[in-house]
N, C-alpha and C positions, 0 to 999 in steps of 0.2 A: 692890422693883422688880426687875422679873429682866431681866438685858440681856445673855442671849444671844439666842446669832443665831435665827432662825428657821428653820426647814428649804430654805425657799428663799431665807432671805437665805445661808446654809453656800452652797448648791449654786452660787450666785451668786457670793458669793468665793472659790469653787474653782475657778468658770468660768476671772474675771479672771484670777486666779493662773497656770493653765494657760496659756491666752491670752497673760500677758506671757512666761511661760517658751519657749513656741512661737514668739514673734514680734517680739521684744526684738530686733532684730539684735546680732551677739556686739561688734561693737566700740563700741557704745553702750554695752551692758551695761556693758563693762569700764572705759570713762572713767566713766562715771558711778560704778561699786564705787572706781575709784578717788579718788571723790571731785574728778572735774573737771566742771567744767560744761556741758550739754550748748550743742552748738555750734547755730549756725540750721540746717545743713543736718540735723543729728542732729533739733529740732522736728520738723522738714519730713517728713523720712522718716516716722519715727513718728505722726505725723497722718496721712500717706496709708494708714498700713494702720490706725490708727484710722478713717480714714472707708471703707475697704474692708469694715471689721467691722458698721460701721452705726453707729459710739457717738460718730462728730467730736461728735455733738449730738444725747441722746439724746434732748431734749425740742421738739428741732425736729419738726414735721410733716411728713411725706413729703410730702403736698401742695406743700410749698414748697422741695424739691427734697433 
């Protein structure tokens, strides 16, 4: 069974990766490296540039907003 990645699964988790390195706000980062938990306002942020990217729901249908 061979279970590496596939060439676009690599390009795909190097997408993400970038993506969060670019867009992780710094003081989130940093509670979270510190191992505290993200707060609601910390979700909240992060969801709205998850739903900026297109991915809140990537199995949603544009059709339905």
């Amino acid at each position: 069974m061979d279970l590496r990645f596939t060439p676009d699964e690599a390009a795909f988790r190097a997408e993400v990766r970038a993506f969060i390195r670019d867009n992780l706000p710094a003081d989130i980062r940093e509670r979270l490296r510190l191992g505290h938990p993200a707060r609601k306002e910390d979700i909240v942020a992060w969801q709205r540039i998850l739903n900026r990217k297109g991915w809140a729901a990537p199995h949603w249908p544009k059709e339905h907003g």
